[in-house]
Structure formats: C-alpha cells, structure tokens
C-alpha positions in Angstrom: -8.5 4.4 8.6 -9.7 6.3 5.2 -12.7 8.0 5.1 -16.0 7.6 3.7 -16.8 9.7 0.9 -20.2 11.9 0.8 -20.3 12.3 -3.3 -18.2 11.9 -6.2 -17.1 14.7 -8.3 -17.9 14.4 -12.0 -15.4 15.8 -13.1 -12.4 13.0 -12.8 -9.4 13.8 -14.7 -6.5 12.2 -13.5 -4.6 11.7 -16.5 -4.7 13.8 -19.8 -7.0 12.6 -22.2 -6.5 11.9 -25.6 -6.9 14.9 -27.5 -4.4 16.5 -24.8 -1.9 16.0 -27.4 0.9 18.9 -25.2 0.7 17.0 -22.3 0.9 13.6 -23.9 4.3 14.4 -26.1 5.7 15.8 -22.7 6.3 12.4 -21.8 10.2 11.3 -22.1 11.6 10.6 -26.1 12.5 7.4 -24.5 10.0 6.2 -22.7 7.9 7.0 -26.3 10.1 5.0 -28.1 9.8 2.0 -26.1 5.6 2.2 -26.7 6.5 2.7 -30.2 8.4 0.0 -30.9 5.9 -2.4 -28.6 3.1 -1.6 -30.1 4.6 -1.6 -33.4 5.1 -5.6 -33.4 1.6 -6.3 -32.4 0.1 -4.2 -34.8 -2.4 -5.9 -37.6 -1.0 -8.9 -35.3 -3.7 -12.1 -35.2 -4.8 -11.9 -31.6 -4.8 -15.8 -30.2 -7.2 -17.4 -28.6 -8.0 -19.0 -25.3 -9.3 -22.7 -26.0 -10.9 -24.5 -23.3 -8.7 -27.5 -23.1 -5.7 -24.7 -21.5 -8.4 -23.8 -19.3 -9.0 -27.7 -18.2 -5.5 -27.9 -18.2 -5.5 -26.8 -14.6 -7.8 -29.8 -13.7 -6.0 -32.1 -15.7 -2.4 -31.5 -14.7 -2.2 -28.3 -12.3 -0.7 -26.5 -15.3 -2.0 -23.1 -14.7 0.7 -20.9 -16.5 -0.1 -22.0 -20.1 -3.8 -20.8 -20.2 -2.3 -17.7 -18.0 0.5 -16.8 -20.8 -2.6 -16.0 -23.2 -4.8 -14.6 -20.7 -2.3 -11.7 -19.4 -0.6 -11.5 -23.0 -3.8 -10.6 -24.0 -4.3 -8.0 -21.7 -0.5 -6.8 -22.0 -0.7 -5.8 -25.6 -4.1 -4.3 -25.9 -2.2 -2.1 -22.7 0.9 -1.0 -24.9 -1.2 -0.5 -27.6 -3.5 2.0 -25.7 -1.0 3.7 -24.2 1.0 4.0 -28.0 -2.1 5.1 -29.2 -2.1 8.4 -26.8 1.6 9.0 -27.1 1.1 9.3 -31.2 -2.7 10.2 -31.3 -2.7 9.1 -34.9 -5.0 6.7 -35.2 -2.9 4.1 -36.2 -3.4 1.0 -33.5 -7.8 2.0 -33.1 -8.5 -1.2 -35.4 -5.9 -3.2 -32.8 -7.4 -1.7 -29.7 -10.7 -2.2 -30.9 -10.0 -6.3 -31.7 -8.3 -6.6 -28.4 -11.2 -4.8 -26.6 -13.5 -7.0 -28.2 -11.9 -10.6 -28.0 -11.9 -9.8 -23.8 -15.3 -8.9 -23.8 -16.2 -11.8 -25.7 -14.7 -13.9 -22.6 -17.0 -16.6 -21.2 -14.8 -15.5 -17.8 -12.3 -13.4 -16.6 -11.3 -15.0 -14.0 -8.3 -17.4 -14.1 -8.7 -21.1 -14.0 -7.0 -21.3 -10.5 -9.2 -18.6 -9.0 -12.6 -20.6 -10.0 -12.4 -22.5 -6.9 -14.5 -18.9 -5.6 -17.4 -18.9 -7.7 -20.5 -19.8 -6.5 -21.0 -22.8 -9.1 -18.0 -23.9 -8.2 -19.0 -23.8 -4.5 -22.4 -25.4 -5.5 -21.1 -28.3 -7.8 -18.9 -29.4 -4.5 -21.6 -29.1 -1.7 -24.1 -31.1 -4.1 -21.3 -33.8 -4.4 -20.2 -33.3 -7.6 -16.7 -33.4 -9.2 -15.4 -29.9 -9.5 -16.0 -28.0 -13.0 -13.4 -28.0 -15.8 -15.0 -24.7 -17.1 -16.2 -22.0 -16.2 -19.8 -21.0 -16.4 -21.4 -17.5 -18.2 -22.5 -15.4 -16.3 -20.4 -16.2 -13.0 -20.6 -12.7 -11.1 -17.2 -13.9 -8.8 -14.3 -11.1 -8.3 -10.9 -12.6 -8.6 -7.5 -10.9 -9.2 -7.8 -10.7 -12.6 -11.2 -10.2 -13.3 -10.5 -6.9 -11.5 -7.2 -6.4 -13.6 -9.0 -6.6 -16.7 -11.9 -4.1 -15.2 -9.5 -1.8 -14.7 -8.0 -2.4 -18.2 -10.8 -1.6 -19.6 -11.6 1.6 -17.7 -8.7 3.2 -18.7 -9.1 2.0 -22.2 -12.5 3.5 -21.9 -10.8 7.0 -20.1 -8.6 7.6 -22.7 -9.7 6.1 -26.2 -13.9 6.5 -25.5 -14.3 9.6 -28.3 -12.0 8.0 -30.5 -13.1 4.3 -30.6 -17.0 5.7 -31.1 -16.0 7.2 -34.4 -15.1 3.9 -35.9 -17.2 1.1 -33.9 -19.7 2.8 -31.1 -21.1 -0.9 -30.4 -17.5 -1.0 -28.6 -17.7 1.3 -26.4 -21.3 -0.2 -25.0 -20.2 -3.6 -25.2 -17.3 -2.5 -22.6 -20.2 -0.4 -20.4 -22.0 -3.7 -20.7 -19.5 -5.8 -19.8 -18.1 -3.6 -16.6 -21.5 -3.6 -15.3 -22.3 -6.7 -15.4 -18.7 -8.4 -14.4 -17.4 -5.8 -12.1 -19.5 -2.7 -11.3 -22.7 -4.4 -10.0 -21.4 -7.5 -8.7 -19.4 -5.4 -6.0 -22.0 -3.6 -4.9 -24.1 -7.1 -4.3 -21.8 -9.3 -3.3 -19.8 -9.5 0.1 -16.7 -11.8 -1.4 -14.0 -13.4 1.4 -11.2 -11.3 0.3 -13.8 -7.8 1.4 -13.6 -8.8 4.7 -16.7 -7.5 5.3 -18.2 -10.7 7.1 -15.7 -12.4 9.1 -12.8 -11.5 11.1 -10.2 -13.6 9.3 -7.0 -11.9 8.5 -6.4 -10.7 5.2 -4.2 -11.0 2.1 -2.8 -9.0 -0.6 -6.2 -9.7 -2.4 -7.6 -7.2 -0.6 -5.7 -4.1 -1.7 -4.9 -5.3 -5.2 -8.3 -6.0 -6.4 -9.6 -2.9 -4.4 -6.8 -0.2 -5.9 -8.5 -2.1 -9.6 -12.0 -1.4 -8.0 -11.3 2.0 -7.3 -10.3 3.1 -10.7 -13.4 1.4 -12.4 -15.9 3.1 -10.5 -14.5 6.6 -10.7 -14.1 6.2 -14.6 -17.7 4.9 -15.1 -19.2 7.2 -12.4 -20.3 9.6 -15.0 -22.6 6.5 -16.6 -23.0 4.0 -13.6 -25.2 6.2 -10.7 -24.1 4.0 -7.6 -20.4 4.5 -8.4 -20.1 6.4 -5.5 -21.4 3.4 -3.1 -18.9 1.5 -4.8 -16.1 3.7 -3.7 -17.6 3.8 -0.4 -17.9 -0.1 -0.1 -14.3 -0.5 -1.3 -12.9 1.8 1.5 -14.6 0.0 3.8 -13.1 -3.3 2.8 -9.4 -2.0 2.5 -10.0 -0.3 5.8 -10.5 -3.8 7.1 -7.1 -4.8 5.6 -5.5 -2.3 6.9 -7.8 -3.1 10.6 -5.6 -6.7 10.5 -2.2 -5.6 9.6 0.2 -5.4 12.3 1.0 -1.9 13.8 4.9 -2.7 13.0 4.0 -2.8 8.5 5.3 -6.0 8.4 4.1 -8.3 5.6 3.5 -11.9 6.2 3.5 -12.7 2.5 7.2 -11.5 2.1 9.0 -8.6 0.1 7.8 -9.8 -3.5 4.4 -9.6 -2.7 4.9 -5.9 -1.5 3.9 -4.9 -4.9 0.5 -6.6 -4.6 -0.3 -5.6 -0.8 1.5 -2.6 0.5 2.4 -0.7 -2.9 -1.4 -1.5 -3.9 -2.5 0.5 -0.7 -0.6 3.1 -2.0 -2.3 3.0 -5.0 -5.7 3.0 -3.6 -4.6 6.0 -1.5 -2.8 7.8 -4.3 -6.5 6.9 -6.2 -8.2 8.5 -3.9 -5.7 11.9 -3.7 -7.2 13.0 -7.2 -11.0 13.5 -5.6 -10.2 14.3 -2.0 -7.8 14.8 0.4 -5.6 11.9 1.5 -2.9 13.6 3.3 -3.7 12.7 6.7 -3.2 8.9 5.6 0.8 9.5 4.5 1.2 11.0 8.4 -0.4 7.2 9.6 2.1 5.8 11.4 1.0 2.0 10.1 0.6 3.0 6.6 4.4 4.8 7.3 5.5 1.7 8.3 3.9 -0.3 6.0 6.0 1.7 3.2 9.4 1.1 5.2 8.8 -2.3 5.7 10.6 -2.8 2.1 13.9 -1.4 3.0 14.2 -3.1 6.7 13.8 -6.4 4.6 16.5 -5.5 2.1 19.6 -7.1 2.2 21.9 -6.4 -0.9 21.7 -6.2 -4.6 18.5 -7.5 -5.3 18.5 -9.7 -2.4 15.8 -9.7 0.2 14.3 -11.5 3.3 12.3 -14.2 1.3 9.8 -16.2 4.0 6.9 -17.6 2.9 6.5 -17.8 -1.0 8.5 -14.5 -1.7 11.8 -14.9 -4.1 14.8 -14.1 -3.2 15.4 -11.7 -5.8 12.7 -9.0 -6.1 12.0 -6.2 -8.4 10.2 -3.8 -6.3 7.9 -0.3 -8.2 10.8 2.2 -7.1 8.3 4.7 -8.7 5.3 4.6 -6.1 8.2 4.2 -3.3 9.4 8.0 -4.5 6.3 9.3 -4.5 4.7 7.7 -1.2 9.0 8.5 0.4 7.8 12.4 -0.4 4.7 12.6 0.2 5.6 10.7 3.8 8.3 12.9 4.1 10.6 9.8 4.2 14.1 10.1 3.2 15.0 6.8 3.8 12.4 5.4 1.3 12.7 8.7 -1.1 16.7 7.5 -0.7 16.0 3.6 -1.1 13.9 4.1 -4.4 16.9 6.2 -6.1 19.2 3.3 -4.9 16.8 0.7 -6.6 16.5 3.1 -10.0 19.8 3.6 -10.2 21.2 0.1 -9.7 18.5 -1.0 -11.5 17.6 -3.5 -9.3 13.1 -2.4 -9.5 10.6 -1.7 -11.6 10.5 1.8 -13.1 6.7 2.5 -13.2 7.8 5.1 -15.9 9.3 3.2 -18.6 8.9 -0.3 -17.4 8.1 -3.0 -20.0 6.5 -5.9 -18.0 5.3 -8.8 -20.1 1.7 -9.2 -18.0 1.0 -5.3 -17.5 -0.8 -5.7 -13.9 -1.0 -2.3 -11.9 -2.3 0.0 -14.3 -3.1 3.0 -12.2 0.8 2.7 -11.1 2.1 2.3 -14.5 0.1 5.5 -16.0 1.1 7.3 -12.5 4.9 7.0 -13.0 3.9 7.9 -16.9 2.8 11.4 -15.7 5.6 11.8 -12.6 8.6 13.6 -12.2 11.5 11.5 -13.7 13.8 13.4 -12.1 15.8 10.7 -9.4 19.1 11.5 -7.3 22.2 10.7 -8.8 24.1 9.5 -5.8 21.7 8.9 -3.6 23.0 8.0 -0.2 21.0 5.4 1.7 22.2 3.4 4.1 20.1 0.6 5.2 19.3 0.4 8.9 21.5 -2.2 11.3 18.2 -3.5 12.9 15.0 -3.9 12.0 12.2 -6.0 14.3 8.6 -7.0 13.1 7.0 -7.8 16.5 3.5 -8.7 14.8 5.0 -11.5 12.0 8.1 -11.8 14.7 10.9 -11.2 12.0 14.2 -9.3 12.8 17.2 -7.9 10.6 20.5 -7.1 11.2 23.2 -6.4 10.0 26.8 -4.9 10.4 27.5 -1.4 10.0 29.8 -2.1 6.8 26.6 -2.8 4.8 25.9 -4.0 2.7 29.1 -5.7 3.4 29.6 -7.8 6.5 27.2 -10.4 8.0 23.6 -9.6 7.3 21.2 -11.8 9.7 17.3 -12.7 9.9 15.3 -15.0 11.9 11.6 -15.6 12.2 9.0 -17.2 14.2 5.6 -16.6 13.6 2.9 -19.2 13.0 2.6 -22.1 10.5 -0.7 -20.5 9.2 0.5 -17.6 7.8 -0.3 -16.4 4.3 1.6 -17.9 1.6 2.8 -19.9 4.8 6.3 -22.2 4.7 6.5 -24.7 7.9 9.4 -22.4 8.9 9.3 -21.3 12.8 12.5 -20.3 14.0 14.4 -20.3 10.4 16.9 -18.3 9.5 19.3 -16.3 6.8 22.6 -15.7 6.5 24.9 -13.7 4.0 27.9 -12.2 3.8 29.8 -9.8 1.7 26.1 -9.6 -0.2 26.6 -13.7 -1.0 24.4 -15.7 0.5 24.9 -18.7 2.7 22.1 -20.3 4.3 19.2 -19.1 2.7 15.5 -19.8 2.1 14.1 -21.3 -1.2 11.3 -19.5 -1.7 9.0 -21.2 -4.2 8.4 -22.7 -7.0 6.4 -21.9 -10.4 2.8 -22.1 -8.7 0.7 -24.9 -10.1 -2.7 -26.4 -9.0 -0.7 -28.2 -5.8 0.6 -25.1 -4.4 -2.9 -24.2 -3.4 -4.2 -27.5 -2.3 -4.6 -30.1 0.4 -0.8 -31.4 -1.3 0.8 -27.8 -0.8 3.0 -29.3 2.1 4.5 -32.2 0.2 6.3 -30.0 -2.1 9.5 -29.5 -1.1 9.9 -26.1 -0.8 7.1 -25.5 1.9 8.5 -28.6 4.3 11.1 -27.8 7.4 13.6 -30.2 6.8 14.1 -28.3 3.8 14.4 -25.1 5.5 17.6 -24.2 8.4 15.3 -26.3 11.0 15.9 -29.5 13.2 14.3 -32.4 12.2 13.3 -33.9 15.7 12.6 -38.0 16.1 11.8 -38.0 12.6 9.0 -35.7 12.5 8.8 -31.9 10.4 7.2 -29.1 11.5 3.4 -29.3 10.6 1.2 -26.5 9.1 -1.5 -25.1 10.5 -2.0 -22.4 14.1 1.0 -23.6 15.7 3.3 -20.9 17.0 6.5 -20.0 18.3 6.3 -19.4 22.1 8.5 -17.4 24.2 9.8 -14.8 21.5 12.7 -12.5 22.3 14.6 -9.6 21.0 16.9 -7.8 23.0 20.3 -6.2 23.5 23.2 -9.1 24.9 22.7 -7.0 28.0 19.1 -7.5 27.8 18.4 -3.8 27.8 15.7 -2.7 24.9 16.5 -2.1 21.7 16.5 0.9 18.8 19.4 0.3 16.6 21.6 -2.8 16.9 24.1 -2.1 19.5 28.0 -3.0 19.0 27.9 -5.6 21.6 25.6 -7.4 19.8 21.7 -8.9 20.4 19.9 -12.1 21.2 17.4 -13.4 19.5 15.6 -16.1 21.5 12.5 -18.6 20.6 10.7 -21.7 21.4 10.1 -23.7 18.4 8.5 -26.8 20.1 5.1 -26.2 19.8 5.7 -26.5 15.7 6.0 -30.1 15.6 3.3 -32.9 16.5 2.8 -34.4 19.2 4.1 -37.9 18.1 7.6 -36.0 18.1 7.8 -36.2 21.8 9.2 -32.3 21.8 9.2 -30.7 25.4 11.0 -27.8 24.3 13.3 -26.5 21.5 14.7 -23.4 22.5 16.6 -21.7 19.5 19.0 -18.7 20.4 20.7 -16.1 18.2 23.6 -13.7 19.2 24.9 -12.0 16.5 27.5 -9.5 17.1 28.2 -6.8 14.1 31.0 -7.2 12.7 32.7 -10.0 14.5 30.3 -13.5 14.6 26.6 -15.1 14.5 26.6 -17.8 16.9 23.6 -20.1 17.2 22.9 -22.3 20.5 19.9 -24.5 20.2 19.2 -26.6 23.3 16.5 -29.3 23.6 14.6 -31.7 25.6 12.2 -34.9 23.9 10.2 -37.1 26.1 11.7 -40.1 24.2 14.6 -40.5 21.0 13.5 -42.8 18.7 15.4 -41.6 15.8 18.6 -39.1 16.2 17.8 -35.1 15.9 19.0 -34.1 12.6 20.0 -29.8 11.8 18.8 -29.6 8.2 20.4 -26.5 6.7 20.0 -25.2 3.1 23.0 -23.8 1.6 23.6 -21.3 -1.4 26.7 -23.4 -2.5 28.0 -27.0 -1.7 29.8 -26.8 1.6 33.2 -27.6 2.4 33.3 -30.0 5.4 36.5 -30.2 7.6 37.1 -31.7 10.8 34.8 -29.2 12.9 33.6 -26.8 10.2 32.1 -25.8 7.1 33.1 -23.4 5.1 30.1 -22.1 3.4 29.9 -19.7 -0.2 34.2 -19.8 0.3 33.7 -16.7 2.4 32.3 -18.0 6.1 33.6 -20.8 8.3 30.8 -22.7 10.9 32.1 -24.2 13.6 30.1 -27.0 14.9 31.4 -30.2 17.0 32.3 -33.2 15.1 32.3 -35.0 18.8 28.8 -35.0 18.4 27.2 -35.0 14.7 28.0 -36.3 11.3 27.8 -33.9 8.2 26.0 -35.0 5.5 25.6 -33.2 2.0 22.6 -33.7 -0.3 22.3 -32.0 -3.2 18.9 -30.4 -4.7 18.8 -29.9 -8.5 16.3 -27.4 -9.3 14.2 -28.4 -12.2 11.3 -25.3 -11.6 12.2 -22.6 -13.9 11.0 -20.2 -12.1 13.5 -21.3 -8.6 16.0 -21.4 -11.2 15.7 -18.2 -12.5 15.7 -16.7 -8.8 19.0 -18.4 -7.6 19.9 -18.3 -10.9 22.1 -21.6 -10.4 21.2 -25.1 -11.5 21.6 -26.7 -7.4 21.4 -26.1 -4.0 22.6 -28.1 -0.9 21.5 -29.4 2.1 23.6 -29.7 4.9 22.9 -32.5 7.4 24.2 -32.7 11.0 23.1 -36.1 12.4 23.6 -36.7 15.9 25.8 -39.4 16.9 23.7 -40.5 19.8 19.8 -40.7 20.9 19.6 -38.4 24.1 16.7 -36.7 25.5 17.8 -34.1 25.9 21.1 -31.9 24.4 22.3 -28.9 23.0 23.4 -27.8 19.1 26.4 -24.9 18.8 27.0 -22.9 15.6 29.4 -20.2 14.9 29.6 -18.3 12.3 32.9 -16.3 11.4 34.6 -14.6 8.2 37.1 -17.2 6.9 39.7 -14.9 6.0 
C-alpha cells in the first residue's frame, strides 16, 4: 500500500519549464521534428466546435465516437501545440494555445456523453421518473475519465506556458484556475465517486488508477494556488490503495492486455508521480505491483498478438516506455527485455516520440519526453513457457520454440468480470504466431455496449466464443463461476515452468448456464504437451436433451473439413470423431471497423460440431497437431 503524505513540497519541478530552453533543445532532433511538423498544420487552424445534437447523438442512436472525435481532437492538438511551443520557445503557437485553452474552458461539460449516466442529475432525472437527459447540465461537479484527462491537460498547459500565456491574455490563465477548481480540484475533495472506492467494497476497474494518475498531477501543479492540494493527494492515495486492496496477489487483469495501459501502466504512473516529491521505492520491491507489471509479458503471444478475454483486442500497442523504466526501477530484466523487444519491433507505443491521435496519458507522454532513449539493440527476451493467474484463473503456455510452436490459453473466471464476455472455460490457440481459434474481442463501443442490451451483441455471447452450446441455451452473464479449477503438471505434481511432459488444465463450466439447460456437469480438460499436441476432452452430463449439444468454435480462417478433421489457418490438423458430430461452417463478416482493423481481415468463421444424437450424458475429444 502507498503512503500518506504529511505535506507537499512547493517546490514541484518535474519537468523543465519553459524558459529552460538547454534542457528543452536536449530532446531528440527527431522527436522535435515530429512536434514541429504537428503543430505546424494546426496552426492559425479554425478550432471546431462541439454542437449539441453529437452530444444527443448518444441518446439518439448509441453513436458515441462522433461527438468523441471532436472532443479528444480537441484536446490532442492544444497537446502538440503545447508541447511545440516548449521545444521552439518562440512564441509562435501562444495565440493557438490560448484559443484551444479557452474553447475547453468554455465547455458546458467535460465529461463524455457516455459517462453522464454518473452525474447526479442524471441520477436524479431517473429516480424522479423521468426520461434520461440528452444534455448535460452546467455546473455538473461528476469526475469521469475525461474530465480528469482534460484537468490534467490543463495543469501541464498551466506548468509549462503560465508566464508566457499572462503576457498576452492573463484572464487565461484565471479562467483555467477557475475552471480546475471548480471541475476537478474541489469536487474531489467533496465528493466520494464509485470509481474511489471509498464506500463500498465492490471490485474495481481501470477507472480507478487512470483518473487518479490525472488527479495526481492536477493537485501538485496547482498546490502552489489551491491550499487543500495536499488532502487531495492524500484522498487519491487512499482511493488507488483501494484498487490496488482488490487486485489479485497474482497482477492479473480482468480487463485484458489492452486495457493495461489504463490500469496497471496508470499505477505506474501514479507511482512514478509520486517519485518526484517522496520516496516510492519500497513500492517497485511490492511483489503485487511486481507482478502487476509482468502480467503484460505472461499474456503475450507473438507479434502484436496477445491473450484478448473480455473486451481487450487482439492486437495491442502497449507504452514500452513506462515498461523500461518500471523493468529498471523493479530490477526486472524480463520487462526491461520485453520493452526493447516491443520498441524495436515496433509493435508499442513509444511514450517518447509517439503521435497518438487522442493524446490521453500525459504525465507518461512528457515522462518518456525527458527519459533515456537509449533501448538495447538485440535485446534477448524469451517469453516464459507458463504463466497461471489463479485470481482471474487464466493460464499460458506455450512451447519452448517460441514464439514458434503451439501457444495455449484457457480461462475460467466468472461471468461478472469487468468488461466481462460470457466466456468460462474458453480458450486460444496459435501456432507458428498465426492464430487458430481465437477470441473476438470487441467491437467499436456504442451506447449498447454498456447497457441492459450488452449481451445480445455478438461478440459478448458463448456460442460465439470456443464454448458448447448445451440444450439450446448460452452461458448467461452475471456471478456465475467456474467450479473445480485446476492447473497442474500431467503427473499432477505442482507447477513452476511448464514441464516437457506436458500439464492439465481442468474446469467445471456448468454452473455458467441456467438452469432451464438441465447442465449437471460440464467438465472441460486441457493437456497440452510442448511441442508435440493440445488435446481437449470435454465430458458431460444434462438431466434431459431436448436439443443436441453443439461445440461452437471461432476460427481465424475458414476451416478445411475432412473426414475426421479440420485443418485450421493451413498449419494445424483437429482431430475430432465424425461417428459422432456434424461440422458445420458459418461465416461472420465483420462490418465494425474497429474488429476489422484488429483482425485486419474482412471474416471470421464459426465452426459447428452438432451431435448426431440427444444423450444425457457424453464426452467431446479434440486434438490438436502440426499438419506437416
């Protein structure tokens, strides 16, 4: 847990400020080029606006990335503008600055039209049987993600560009002391929101830790004008020491590797906050926070492939600059290694010279700005053959060859997880860095992707995941859980490392489908055996068969069915017996940019094996082998 701080020091200084003109032109030519030419086409640029009907947009149709494209575009060039502005301390992009400042300012809200749902007027209009608002309402003192993103924002613009922006307009620079006070600074203090933690023993998400690492950084800028900065500080360790209070001992997120940059990496930038006014090096030797950082590699599979459960995409592009630093400061070499890997392939996000189109994580951004560039030019990291998360009850495996060979990952878990898929007992396959039988992830998030519909999109059902489909019936959402979870050697001895005989996997997936499916047990086992084979046994047992057990299984490429197998991505054979099921292929054209852009493919495929008969009770055999 961090530690309460006594008194802030006044004289916070974590960056060079703007007349520090040595330390500023130290910065790479590169890296100065690329602000250059940024902040070159929005210069004398005519700022859009923000006009309620995208807002209502959200209400209307779920749309909520049009309004959002302004919003964060917003926010994104007034960003490379600021930071231009202190690479050529010439004056040139104030008047810019100074419009973007003040069109944010002049925001009836900050917070996003999908985030309202918080708000207390929101919350009021619904308990006094209204119709939820289209709008927002001035004044609104609710937190959200990017409320906090634009506080921050406007710290640093503050930080860096106060002296400067009071020669030309000084009403600027009160109008954002104004504005952070009332919006962010005070609110905080006053207000105990769901994502603190601070009154209920819920879980938490990566709210918690993103919006705190923005807090953090607001309230040590403005200490020097705002006198309860320092109980802010205070109140915001307290919160993300309830984050960290709920997170499993094992690092393991729930919310999947793309959402890494939002949780863990934003724990590391609360920490790495911190560092500049006191000491924080007892919290890299914390063996959660440790793992919390490793959890990235053990979830990595090849390329830019990772484990995607939950709403995480298959392809990530993980902040290898926080990774490098937290790796040395941990004394790591596996996650000092893993971030050179990710640099060098280019398969992250350079915090250093990174141009992101929204411009989130500021702190991180102006962190890799300052940090040693220097990265290993062969780095040598080898992922590790096992991996087990016994809190969110994921492993990974894989064979020694990697990332060639089989890589292998099963879950089970509960179906009220955040960001939650119905998914117990699913699992991934690839091969030779290819994927076979994969997870979809999600699609581009609209207004049904939080709601009461969430779970009739596709993407969040079973049968759309590698799960049976049992008398008809899906796995439902809600705290249902996987019973009887295993992981062991084939001997049944303990495990470190994945041995070369092999491990077992083993789970009871019953309890994840209703009642009206008649399920007395579905019992899924894994043995995968480096190097050689996965083989899959599922055995089950219904209290009636109304309608035959179907094995749904979603496949990177259109199978090829033979008599007894399917050769999956060209490269892998599954043996299953044809005595016993049909094989059935549907194909899924993806229409959601985003899910496009991930698989980067225009369809993926179901594969369907339909039992032939309706016993009670019966057993499912895979096996998975190289096909050549």
């Amino acid at each position: 847990m961090i530690n309460q701080l006594p008194l802030l020091p006044n004289n916070f200084h974590p960056f060079p400020n703007y007349r520090e003109r040595v330390a500023w032109q130290k910065i790479s030519e590169d890296v100065k080029a690329i602000y250059r030419e940024e902040a070159d086409k929005r210069k004398g640029q005519k700022w859009q606006s923000l006009p309620a009907s995208l807002y209502m947009e959200f209400y209307r149709n779920g749309n909520r990335s049009n309004y959002e494209d302004l919003f964060f575009g917003r926010r994104f060039d007034l960003l490379i503008l600021t930071i231009a502005e202190c690479i050529e301390g010439k004056g040139e992009y104030i008047d810019d600055i100074i419009n973007g400042v003040w069109l944010i300012c002049e925001e009836t809200t900050w917070i996003i039209p999908a985030c309202m749902n918080g708000t207390s007027r929101h919350e009021s209009f619904l308990k006094n049987g209204n119709e939820e608002p289209r709008l927002p309402f001035p004044g609104d003192d609710y937190i959200d993600l990017f409320s906090a993103e634009t506080g921050s924002l406007l710290s640093w613009v503050y930080y860096f560009l106060k002296d400067a922006i009071l020669l030309q307009a000084p009403e600027v620079i009160y109008r954002i002391e104004k504005e952070m006070t009332s919006r962010i600074l005070v609110p905080y203090l006053e207000r105990n929101f769901n994502w603190m933690g601070l009154d209920h023993d819920n879980p938490l998400s990566n709210w918690n830790p993103w919006i705190n690492s923005n807090i953090l950084s607001a309230y040590l800028v403005f200490a020097a004008v705002f006198d309860r900065a320092d109980q802010g500080v205070n109140k915001a360790i307290k919160s993300i020491n309830r984050f960290l209070f709920f997170y499993t001992d094992d690092g393991g997120c729930d919310e999947g590797p793309v959402y890494f940059h939002a949780a863990g990496a934003s724990l590391l930038d609360f920490i790495e906050g911190l560092g500049i006014i006191t000491d924080v090096s007892y919290l890299y030797r914390d063996a959660k926070i440790q793992n919390m950082a490793s959890y990235l590699y053990k979830v990595y599979i090849a390329k830019d492939y990772f484990v995607n459960y939950a709403d995480a995409h298959c392809r990530v592009s993980n902040p290898a600059g926080i990774l490098d630093r937290a790796g040395k400061n941990m004394g790591d070499n596996v996650l000092a290694a893993f971030s050179a890997y990710l640099k060098n392939n280019k398969y992250c996000m350079d915090d250093n010279d990174c141009i992101q189109s929204r411009g989130w994580f500021i702190f991180r951004r102006l962190s890799g700005l300052f940090a040693d560039r220097v990265t290993q030019e062969n780095p040598v990291f080898k992922a590790p053959s096992l991996a087990w998360f016994p809190g969110i009850q994921v492993v990974t495996a894989r064979d020694e060859t990697c990332p060639k060979g089989f890589f292998f990952s099963a879950k089970g878990g509960n179906n009220n997880e955040n960001h939650n898929h119905n998914d117990i007992g699913n699992f991934l396959l690839y091969y030779d860095e290819i994927p076979l039988l994969i997870d979809a992830g999600v699609e581009t998030y609209t207004k049904n992707t939080f709601s009461e519909k969430r779970y009739s999109l596709w993407t969040m059902q079973s049968c759309y995941h590698n799960l049976p489909s049992l008398n008809g019936f899906d796995q439902v959402n809600g705290n249902f859980a996987a019973k009887n979870v295993s992981l062991c050697a084939i001997d049944g001895s303990a495990l470190t490392s994945c041995p070369p005989e092999g491990i077992k996997f083993s789970l009871d997936i019953a309890n994840a489908y209703p009642d009206a499916a008649c399920v007395k047990h579905y019992i899924r086992e894994f043995t995968f055996i480096p190097g050689a084979n996965l083989e899959i046994k599922d055995t089950y047992s219904l209290e009636s068969c109304i309608s035959p057990v179907i094995l749904n299984l979603l496949c990177y490429e259109k199978p090829k069915i033979y008599k007894n197998r399917a050769e999956l991505s060209g490269v892998v054979n599954m043996e299953f017996d044809c005595a016993i099921f049909d094989a059935e292929i549907e194909e899924i054209h993806l229409t959601d940019v985003l899910i496009r852009k991930n698989w980067q493919k225009d369809s993926l495929y179901r594969l369907k094996l339909i039992s032939k008969t309706k016993d009670l009770s019966g057993a499912i055999k895979l096996k998975f082998t190289p096909s050549c």
